[in-house]
KEBA-150653 format. One line per field, with one value per residue (C-alpha): residue number from 1; chain; x, y, z. Coordinates in nm, 3 decimals. Example, Ala and Ser with C-alpha at 12.3 -4.5 7.8 and 13.67 -1.06 7.14 Angstrom:
i: [1 | 2]
ch: [A | A]
u: [1.230 | 1.367]
v: [-0.450 | -0.106]
w: [0.780 | 0.714]
This chain:
i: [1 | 2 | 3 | 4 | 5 | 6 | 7 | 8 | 9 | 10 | 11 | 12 | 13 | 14 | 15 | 16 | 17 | 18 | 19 | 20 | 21 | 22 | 23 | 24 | 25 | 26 | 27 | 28 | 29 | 30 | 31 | 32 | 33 | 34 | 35 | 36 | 37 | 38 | 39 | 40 | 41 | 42 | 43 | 44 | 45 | 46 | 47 | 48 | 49 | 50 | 51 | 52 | 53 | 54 | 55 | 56 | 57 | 58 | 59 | 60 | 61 | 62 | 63 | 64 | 65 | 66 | 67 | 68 | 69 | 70 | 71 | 72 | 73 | 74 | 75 | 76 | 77 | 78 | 79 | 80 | 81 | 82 | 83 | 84 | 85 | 86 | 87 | 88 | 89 | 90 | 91 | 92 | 93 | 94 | 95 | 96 | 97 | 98 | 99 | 100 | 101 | 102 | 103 | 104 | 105 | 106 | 107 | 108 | 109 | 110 | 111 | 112 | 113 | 114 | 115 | 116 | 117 | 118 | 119 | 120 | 121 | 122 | 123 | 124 | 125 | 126 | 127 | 128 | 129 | 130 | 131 | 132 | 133 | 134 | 135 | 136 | 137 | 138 | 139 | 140 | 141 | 142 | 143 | 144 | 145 | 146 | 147 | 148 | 149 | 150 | 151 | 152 | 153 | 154 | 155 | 156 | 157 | 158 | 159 | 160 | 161 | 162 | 163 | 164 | 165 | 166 | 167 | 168 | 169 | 170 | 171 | 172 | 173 | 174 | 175 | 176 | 177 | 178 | 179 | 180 | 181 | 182 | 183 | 184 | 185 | 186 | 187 | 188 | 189 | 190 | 191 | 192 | 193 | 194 | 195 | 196 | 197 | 198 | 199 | 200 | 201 | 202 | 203 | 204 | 205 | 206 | 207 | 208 | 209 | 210 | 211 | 212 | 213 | 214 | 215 | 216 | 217 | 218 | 219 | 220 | 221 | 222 | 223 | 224 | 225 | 226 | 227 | 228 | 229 | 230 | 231 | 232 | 233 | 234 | 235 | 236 | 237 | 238 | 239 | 240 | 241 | 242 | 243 | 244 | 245 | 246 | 247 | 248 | 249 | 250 | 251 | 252 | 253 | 254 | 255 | 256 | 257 | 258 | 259 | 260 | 261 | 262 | 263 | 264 | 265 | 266 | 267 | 268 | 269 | 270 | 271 | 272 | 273 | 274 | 275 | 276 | 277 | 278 | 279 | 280 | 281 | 282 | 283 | 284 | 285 | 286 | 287 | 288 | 289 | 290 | 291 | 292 | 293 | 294 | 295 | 296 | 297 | 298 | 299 | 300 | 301 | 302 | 303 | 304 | 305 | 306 | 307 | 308 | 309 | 310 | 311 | 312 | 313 | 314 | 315 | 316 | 317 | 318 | 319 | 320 | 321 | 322 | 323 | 324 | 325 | 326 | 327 | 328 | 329 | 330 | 331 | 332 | 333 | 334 | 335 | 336 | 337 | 338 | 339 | 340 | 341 | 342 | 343 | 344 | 345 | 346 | 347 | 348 | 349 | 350 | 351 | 352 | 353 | 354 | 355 | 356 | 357 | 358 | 359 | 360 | 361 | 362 | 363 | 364 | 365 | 366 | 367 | 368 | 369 | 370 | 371 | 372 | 373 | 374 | 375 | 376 | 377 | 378 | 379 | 380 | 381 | 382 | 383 | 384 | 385 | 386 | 387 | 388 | 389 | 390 | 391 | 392 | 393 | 394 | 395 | 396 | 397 | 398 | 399 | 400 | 401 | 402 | 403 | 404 | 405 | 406 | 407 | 408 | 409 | 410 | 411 | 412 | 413 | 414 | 415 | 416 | 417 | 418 | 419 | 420 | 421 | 422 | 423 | 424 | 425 | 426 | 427 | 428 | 429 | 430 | 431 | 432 | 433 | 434 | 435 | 436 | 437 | 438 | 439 | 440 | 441 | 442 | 443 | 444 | 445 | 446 | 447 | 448 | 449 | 450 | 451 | 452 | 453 | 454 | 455 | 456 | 457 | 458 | 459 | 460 | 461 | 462]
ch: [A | A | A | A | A | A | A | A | A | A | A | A | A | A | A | A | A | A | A | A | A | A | A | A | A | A | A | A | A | A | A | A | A | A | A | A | A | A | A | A | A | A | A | A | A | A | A | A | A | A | A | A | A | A | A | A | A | A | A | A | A | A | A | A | A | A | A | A | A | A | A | A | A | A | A | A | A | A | A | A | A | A | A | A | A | A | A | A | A | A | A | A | A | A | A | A | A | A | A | A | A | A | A | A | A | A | A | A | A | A | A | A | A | A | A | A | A | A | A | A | A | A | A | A | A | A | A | A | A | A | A | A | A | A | A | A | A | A | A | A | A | A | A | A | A | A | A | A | A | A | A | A | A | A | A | A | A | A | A | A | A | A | A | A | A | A | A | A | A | A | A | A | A | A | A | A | A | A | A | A | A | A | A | A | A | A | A | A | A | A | A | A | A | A | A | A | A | A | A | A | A | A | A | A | A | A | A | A | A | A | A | A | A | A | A | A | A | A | A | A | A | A | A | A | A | A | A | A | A | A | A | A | A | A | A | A | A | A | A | A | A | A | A | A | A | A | A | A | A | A | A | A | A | A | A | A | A | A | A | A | A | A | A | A | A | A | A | A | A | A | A | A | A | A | A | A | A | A | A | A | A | A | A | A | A | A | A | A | A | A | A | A | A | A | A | A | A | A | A | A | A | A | A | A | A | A | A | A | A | A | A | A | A | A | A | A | A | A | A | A | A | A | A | A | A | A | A | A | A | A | A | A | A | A | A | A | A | A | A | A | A | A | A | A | A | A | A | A | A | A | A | A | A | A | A | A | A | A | A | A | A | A | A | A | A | A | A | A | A | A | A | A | A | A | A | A | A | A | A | A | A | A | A | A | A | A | A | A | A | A | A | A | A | A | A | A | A | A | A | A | A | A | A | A | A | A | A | A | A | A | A | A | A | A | A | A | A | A | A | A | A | A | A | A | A | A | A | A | A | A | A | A | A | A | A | A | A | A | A | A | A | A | A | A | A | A | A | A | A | A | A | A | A | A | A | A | A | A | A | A | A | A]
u: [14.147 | 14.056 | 13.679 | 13.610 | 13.751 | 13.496 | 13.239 | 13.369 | 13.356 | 13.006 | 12.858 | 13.035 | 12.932 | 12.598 | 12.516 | 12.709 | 12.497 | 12.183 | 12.302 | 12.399 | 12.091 | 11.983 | 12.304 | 12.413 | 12.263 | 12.052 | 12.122 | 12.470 | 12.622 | 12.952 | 12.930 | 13.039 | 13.323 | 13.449 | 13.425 | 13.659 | 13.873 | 13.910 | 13.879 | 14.226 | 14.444 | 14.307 | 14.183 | 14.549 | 14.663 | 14.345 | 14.071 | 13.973 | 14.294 | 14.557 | 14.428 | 14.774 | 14.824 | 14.488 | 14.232 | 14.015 | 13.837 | 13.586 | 13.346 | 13.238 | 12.904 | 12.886 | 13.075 | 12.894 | 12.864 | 13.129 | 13.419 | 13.333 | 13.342 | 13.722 | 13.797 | 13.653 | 13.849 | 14.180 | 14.096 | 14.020 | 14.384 | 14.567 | 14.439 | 14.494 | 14.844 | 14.867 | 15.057 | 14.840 | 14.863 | 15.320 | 15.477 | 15.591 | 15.264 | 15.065 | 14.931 | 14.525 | 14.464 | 14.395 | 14.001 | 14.050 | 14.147 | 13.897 | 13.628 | 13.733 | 13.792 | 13.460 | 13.269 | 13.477 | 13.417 | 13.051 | 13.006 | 13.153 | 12.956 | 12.653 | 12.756 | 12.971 | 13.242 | 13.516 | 13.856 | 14.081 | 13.870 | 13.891 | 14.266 | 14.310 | 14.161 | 14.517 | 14.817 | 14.999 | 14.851 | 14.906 | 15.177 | 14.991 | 14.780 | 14.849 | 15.076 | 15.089 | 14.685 | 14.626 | 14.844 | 14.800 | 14.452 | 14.301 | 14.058 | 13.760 | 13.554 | 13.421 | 13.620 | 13.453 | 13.488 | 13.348 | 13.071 | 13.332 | 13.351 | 13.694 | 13.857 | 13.972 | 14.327 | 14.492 | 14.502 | 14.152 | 14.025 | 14.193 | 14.106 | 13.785 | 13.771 | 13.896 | 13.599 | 13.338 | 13.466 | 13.496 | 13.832 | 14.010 | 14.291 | 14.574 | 14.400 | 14.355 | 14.707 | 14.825 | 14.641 | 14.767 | 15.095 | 14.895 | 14.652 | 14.369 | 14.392 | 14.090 | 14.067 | 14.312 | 14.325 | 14.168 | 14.319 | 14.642 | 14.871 | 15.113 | 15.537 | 15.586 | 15.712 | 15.419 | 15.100 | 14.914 | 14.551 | 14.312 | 13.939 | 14.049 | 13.951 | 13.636 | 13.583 | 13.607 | 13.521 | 13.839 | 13.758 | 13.434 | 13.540 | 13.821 | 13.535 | 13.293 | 13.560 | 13.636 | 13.226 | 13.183 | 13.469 | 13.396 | 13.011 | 13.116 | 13.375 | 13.068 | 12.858 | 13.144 | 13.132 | 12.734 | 12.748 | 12.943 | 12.640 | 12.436 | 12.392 | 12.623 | 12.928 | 13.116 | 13.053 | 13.161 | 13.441 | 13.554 | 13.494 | 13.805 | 14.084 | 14.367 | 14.591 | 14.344 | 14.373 | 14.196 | 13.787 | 13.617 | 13.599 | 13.195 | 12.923 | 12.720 | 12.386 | 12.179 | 12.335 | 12.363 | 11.973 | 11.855 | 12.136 | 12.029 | 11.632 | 11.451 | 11.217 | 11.258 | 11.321 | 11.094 | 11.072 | 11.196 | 11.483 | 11.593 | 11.566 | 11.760 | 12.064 | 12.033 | 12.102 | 12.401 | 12.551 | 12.520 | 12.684 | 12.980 | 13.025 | 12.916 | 12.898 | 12.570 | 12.208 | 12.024 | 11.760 | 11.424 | 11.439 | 11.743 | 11.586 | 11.275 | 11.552 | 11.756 | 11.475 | 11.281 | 11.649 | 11.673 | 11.360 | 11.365 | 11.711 | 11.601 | 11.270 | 11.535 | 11.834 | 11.740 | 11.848 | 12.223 | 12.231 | 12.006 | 12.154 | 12.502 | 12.352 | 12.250 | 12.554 | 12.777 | 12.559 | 12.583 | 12.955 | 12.923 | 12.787 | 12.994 | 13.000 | 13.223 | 13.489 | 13.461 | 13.464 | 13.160 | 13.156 | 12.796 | 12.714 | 12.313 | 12.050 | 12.011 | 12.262 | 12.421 | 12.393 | 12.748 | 12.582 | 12.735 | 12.615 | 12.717 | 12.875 | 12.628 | 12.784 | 12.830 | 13.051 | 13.262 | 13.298 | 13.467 | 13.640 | 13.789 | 13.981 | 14.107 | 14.224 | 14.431 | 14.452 | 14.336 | 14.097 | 13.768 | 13.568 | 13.642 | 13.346 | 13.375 | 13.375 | 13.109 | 12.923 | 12.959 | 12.833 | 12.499 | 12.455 | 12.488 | 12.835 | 12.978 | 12.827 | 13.061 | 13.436 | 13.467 | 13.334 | 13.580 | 13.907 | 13.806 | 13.774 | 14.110 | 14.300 | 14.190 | 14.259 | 14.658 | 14.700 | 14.564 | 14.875 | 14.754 | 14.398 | 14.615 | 14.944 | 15.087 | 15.378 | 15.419 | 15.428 | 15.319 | 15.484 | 15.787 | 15.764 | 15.995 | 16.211 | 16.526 | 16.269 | 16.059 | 15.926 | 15.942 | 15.615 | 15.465 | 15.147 | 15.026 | 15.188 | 14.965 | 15.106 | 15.497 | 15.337 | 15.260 | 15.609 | 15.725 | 15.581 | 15.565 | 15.987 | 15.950 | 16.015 | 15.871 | 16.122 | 16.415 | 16.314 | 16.442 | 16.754 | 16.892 | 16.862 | 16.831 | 16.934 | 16.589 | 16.617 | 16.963 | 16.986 | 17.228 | 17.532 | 17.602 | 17.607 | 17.714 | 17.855 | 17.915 | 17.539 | 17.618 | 17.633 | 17.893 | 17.659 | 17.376 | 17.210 | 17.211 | 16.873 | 16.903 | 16.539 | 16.404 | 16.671 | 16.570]
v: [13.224 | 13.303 | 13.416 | 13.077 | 12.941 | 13.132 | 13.028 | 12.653 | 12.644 | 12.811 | 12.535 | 12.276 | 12.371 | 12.420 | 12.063 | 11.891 | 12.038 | 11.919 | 11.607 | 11.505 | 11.661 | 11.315 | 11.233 | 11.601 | 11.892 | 12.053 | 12.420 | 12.408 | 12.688 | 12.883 | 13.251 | 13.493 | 13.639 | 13.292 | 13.148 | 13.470 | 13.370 | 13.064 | 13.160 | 13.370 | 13.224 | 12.858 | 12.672 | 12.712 | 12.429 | 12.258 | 12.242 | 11.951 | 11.939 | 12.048 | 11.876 | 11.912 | 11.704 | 11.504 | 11.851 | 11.953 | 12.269 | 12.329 | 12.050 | 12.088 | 12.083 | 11.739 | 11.562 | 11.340 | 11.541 | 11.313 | 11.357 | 11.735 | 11.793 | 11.633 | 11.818 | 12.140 | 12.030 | 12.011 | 12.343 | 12.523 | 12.412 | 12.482 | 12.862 | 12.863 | 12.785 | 12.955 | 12.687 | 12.796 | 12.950 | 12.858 | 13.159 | 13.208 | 13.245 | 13.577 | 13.579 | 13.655 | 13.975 | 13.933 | 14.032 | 13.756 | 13.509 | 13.612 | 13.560 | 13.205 | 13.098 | 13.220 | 13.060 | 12.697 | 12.769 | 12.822 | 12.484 | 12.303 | 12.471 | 12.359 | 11.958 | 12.037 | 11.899 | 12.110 | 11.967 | 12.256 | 12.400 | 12.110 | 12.083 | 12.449 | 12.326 | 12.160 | 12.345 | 12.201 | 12.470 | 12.772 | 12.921 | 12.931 | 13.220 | 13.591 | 13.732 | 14.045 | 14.050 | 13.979 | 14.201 | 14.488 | 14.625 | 14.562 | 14.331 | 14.522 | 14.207 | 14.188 | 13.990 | 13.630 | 13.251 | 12.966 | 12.769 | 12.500 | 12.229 | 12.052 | 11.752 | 11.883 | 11.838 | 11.592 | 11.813 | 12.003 | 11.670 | 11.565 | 11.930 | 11.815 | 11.529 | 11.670 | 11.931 | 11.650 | 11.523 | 11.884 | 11.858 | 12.171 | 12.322 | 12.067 | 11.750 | 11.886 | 12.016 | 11.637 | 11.518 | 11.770 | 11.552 | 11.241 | 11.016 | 10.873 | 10.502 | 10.395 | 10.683 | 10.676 | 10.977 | 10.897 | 11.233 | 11.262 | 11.523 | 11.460 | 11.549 | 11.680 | 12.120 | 12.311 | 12.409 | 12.086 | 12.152 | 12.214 | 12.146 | 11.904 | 11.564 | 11.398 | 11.140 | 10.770 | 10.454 | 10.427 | 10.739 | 10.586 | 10.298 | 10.409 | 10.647 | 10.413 | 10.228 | 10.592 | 10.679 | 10.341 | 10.407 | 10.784 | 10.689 | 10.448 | 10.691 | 10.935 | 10.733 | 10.542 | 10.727 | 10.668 | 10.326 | 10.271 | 10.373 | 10.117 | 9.758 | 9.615 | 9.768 | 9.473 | 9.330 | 9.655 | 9.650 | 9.285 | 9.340 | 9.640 | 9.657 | 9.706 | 9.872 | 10.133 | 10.366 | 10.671 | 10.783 | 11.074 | 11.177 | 11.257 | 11.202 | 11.483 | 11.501 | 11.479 | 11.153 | 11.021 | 11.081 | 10.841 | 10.562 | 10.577 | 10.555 | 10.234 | 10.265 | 10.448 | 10.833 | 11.095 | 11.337 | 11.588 | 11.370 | 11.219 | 11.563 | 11.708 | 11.450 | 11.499 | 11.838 | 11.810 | 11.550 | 11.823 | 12.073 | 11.838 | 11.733 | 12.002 | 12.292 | 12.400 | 12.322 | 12.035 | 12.184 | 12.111 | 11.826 | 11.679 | 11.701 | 11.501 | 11.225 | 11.174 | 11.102 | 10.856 | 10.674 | 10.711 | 10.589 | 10.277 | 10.221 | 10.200 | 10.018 | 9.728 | 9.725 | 9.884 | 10.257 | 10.239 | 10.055 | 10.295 | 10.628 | 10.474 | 10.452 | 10.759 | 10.884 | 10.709 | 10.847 | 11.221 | 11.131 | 11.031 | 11.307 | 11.457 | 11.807 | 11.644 | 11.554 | 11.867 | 12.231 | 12.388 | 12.716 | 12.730 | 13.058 | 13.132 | 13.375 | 13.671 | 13.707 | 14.065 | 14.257 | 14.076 | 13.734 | 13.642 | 13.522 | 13.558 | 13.271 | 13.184 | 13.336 | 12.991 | 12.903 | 13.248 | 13.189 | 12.834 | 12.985 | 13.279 | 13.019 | 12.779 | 13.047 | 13.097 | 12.791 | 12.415 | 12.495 | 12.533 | 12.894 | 12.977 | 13.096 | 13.458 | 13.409 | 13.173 | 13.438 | 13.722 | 13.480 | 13.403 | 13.774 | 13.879 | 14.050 | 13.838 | 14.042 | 14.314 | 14.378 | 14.565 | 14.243 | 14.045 | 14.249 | 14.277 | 13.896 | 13.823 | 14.078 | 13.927 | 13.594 | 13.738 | 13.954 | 13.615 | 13.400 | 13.120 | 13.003 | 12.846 | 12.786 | 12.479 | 12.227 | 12.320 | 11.928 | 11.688 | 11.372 | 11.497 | 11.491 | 11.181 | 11.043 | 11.290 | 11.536 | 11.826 | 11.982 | 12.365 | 12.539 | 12.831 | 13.115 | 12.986 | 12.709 | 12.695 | 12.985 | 12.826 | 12.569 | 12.706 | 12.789 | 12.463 | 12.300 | 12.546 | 12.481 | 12.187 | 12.126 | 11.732 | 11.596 | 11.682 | 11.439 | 11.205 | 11.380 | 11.493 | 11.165 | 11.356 | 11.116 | 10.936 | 10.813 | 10.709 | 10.528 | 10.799 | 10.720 | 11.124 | 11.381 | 11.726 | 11.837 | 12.180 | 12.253 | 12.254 | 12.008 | 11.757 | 11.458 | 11.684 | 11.541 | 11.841 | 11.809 | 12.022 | 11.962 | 12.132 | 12.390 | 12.487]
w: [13.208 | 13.561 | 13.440 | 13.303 | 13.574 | 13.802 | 13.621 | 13.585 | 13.981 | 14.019 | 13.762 | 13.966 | 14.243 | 14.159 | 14.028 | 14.259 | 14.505 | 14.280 | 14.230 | 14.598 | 14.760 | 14.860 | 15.094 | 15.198 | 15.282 | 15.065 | 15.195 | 15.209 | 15.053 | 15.034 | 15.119 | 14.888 | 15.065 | 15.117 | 14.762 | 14.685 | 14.904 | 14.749 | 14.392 | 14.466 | 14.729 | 14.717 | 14.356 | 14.165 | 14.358 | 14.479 | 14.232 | 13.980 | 13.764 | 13.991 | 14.344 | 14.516 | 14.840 | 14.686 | 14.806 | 14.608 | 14.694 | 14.417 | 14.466 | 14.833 | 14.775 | 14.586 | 14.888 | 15.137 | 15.489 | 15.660 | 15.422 | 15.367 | 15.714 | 15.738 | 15.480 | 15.623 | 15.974 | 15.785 | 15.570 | 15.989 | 16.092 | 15.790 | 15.816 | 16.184 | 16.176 | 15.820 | 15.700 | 15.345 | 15.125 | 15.149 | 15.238 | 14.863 | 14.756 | 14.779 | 15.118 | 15.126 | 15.369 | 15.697 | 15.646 | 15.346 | 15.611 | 15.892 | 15.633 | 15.525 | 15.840 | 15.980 | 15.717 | 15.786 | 16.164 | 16.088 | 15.875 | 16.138 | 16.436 | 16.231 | 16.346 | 16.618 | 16.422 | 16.445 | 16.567 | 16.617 | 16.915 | 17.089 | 17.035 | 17.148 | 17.434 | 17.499 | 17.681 | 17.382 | 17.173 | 17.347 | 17.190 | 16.882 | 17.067 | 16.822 | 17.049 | 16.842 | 16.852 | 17.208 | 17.298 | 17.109 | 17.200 | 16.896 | 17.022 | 17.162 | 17.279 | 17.626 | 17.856 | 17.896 | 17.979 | 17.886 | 18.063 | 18.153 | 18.472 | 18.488 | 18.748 | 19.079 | 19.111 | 19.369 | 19.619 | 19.604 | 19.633 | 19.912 | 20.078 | 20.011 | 20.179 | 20.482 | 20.495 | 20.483 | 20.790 | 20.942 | 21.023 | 21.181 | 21.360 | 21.437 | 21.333 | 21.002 | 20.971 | 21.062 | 20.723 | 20.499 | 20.516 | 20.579 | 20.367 | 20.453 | 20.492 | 20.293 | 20.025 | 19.716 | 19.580 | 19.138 | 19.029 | 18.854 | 18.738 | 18.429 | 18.509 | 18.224 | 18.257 | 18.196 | 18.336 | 18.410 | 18.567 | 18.324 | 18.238 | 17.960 | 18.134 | 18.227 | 18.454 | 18.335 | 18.462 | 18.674 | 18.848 | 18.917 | 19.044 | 19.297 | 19.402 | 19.520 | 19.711 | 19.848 | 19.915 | 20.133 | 20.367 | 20.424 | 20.461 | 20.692 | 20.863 | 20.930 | 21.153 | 21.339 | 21.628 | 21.665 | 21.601 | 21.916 | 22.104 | 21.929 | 22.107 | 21.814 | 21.945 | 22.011 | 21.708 | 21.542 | 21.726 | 21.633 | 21.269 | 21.261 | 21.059 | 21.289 | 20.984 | 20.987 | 21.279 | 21.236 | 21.324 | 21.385 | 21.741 | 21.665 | 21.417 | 21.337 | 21.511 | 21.231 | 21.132 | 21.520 | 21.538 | 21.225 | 21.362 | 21.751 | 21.637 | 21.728 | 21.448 | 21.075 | 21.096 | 21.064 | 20.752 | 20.899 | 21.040 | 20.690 | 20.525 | 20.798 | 20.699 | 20.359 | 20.408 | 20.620 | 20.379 | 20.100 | 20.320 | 20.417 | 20.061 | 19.798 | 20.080 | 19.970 | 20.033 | 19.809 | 19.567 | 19.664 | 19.356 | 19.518 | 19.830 | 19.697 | 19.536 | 19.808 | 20.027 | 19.809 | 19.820 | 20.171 | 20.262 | 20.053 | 20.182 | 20.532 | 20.462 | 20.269 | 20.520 | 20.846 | 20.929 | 20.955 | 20.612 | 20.442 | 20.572 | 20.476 | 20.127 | 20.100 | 20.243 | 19.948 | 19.724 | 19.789 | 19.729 | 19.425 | 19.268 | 19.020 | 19.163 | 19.429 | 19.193 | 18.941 | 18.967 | 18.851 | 18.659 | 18.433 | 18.531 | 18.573 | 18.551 | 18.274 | 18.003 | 17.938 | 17.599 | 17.543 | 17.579 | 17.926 | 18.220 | 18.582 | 18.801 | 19.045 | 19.410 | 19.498 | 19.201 | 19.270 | 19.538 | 19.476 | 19.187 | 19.402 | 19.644 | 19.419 | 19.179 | 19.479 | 19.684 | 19.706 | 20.019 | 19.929 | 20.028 | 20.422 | 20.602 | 20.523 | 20.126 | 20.188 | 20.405 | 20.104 | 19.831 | 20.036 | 20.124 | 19.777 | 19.820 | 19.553 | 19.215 | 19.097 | 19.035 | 19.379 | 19.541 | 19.388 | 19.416 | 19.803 | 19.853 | 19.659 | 19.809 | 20.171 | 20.082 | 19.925 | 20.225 | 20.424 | 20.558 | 20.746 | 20.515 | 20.263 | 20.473 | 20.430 | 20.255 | 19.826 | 19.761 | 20.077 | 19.838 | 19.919 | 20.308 | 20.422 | 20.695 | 20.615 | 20.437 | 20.442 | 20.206 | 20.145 | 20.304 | 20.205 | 20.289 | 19.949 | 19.812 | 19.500 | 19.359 | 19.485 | 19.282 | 18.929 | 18.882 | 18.978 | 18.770 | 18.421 | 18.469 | 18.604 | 18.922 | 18.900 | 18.694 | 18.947 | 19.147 | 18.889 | 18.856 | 19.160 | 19.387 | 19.753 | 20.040 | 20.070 | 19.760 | 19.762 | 20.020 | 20.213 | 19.926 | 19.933 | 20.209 | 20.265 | 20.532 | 20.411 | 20.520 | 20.865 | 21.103 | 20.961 | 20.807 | 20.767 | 20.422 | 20.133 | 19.946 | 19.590 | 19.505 | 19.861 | 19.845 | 19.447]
């Protein structure tokens, strides 16, 4: 019985491949190893007569692309979570799986269909990880991550706004428990326990849109201070909002020079703000094709609204480049024997301080990545272990949100790592549980914690 039905499927599968040439691919095949897979753990529930939970496995090739695709997706997470063959039946070999599930994976890669992989994407998945495999040595590959760029988290991006004013010492310490009044802030973090920052997201036109709201007051933020110089200061001064209280003490030179001129900037003038917008926003020098962008925009800017107008522009626009609101790890140059390639020392270097923080690289990380000291292991374990052994860099309050009238939050030499464990058990959702005195309107107290009065706060104290 089981030879004809070997043969039955190979003459199946054969003309339905002949006669659906014209709608599927032509050159679709299954491999050997694969159809004997299936031929013993698969086609005694699923094949023409039998086709339990309505799959049929023996007629792949005479499907149209689109439905053998789904039914190569579902096939990919049935074998993942070996949900099939049911534990009654005899289980195929572990080499049997690996070599049905490569040849699914495969077909998929071929469209970029496959579903799974994007799902493991998802913290939701991750205890579906081998935990016998991955830890057991077995696996000899090289070490390696993808090419990957995800959302900066809340507080990386308002870090980074902070470093494209320049702000330092006690005035930036001030605005790490302070917002900015014209910048809300378009990343957010689910509540739920678990780890919650990953590269999962992409920006969307709400991002977008609370960012170019964002751009045109920081632009305008920038060249304040010069713009008091100008003959216009009055009117600049009668056009404020009086809710909004902050401005830089300065604006950089390179900006001051193209708002103070009497007629359009120099070259060398524009380029020179370009580049100092780059390095305020993105912390690195523009290409020499960025360069050549940025000043085509600048120039016709100015030429259209005069030079404040058009270097506020440009400004905006450096903002709203992506890079600002993602964290970049492509990689570049050769690949190794193994198929990798090396982050760029400006992407290490990035990668090295928010593994470890939400600042971005401090000036002597950023000094090793341009002088080449970012390119082995050695170079790495030195930078992290400076930035660990490092107490003030990354000094600061665990969660700013909960700073309050009656409140302070719990501070820490590196309150990102406080904050990993807060929130994989959950630290958010006590909030909502334990109602602390600001948000009870003082109905409890303590007075056990000292002076008599003296409000207890469980969700600082945990």
């Amino acid at each position: 019985m089981m030879i004809s039905r070997i043969n039955l499927y190979a003459v199946v599968f054969a003309c339905a491949s002949v006669a659906a040439s014209a709608e599927t691919d032509v050159n679709f095949t299954v491999s050997q190893n694969a159809t004997a897979v299936l031929e013993a753990h698969c086609l005694d529930c699923h094949d023409a007569d039998t086709q339990k939970g309505e799959v049929r496995l023996d007629a792949l090739g005479g499907m149209a692309l689109e439905a053998r695709l789904d039914l190569l997706n579902r096939v990919q997470e049935q074998l993942f979570l070996k949900a099939m063959p049911p534990n009654k039946k005899a289980q195929p070999s572990e080499a049997e799986r690996t070599a049905l599930a490569g040849w699914v994976r495969g077909e998929l890669h071929k469209h970029g269909a496959s579903k799974l992989e994007e799902k493991l994407r998802y913290p939701s998945y991750g205890n579906y990880v081998d935990h016998e495999k991955l830890f057991s040595g077995e696996v000899k590959t090289k070490a390696w991550s993808p090419a990957r760029r995800w959302l900066v988290s809340p507080q990386i991006f308002h870090e980074r706004v902070m470093d494209v004013f320049g702000l330092e010492g006690r005035e930036r310490k001030g605005f790490v428990t302070r917002k900015f009044f014209g910048v809300t802030n378009p990343f957010m973090l689910p509540d739920h326990s678990g780890v919650r920052d990953y590269d999962i997201n992409t920006l969307d036109g709400g991002h977008l849109l609370v960012m170019l709201t964002n751009a045109k007051w920081i632009a305008g933020k920038q060249i304040f201070a010069a713009r008091l110089k100008t003959p216009k200061k009055e009117a600049l001064l009668a056009g404020l909002n009086t809710q909004d209280r902050w401005y830089p003490r300065e604006t950089p030179p390179a900006f001051e020079v193209v708002v103070l001129k009497d007629g359009p900037p120099t070259e060398a003038e524009m380029v020179s703000a370009i580049q100092h917008q780059f390095d305020c926003v993105l912390r690195r020098e523009a290409t020499a094709a960025e360069v050549k962008k940025y000043l085509e925009l600048l120039r016709s800017s100015i030429e259209l609204g005069g030079n404040i107008a058009g270097l506020q522009q440009m400004l905006t626009t450096v903002l709203l480049e992506s890079e600002f609101m993602y964290r970049m790890e492509f990689g570049d140059g050769e690949f190794d024997e193994y198929g990798r390639a090396k982050l760029t020392p400006h992407e290490a270097a990035r990668a090295i301080a928010y593994a470890l923080g939400d600042s971005g690289p401090d000036a002597i990380l950023r000094q090793a990545a341009a002088d080449g000291k970012l390119a082995t292991q050695d170079d790495f374990r030195r930078e992290v272990t400076r930035l660990l052994e490092d107490k003030t860099m990354f000094a600061g309050p665990v969660d700013p949100s909960l700073n309050g009238k009656n409140m302070r939050t719990h501070e820490s030499t590196h309150p990102k790592q406080v904050r990993f464990f807060r929130e994989f058990f959950g630290y958010p959702n006590a909030i909502k549980i334990f109602k602390d005195v600001p948000r009870s309107d003082g109905y409890w107290q303590n007075p056990s914690r000292g002076t008599a009065g003296t409000p207890g706060f469980l969700v600082k104290e945990a």
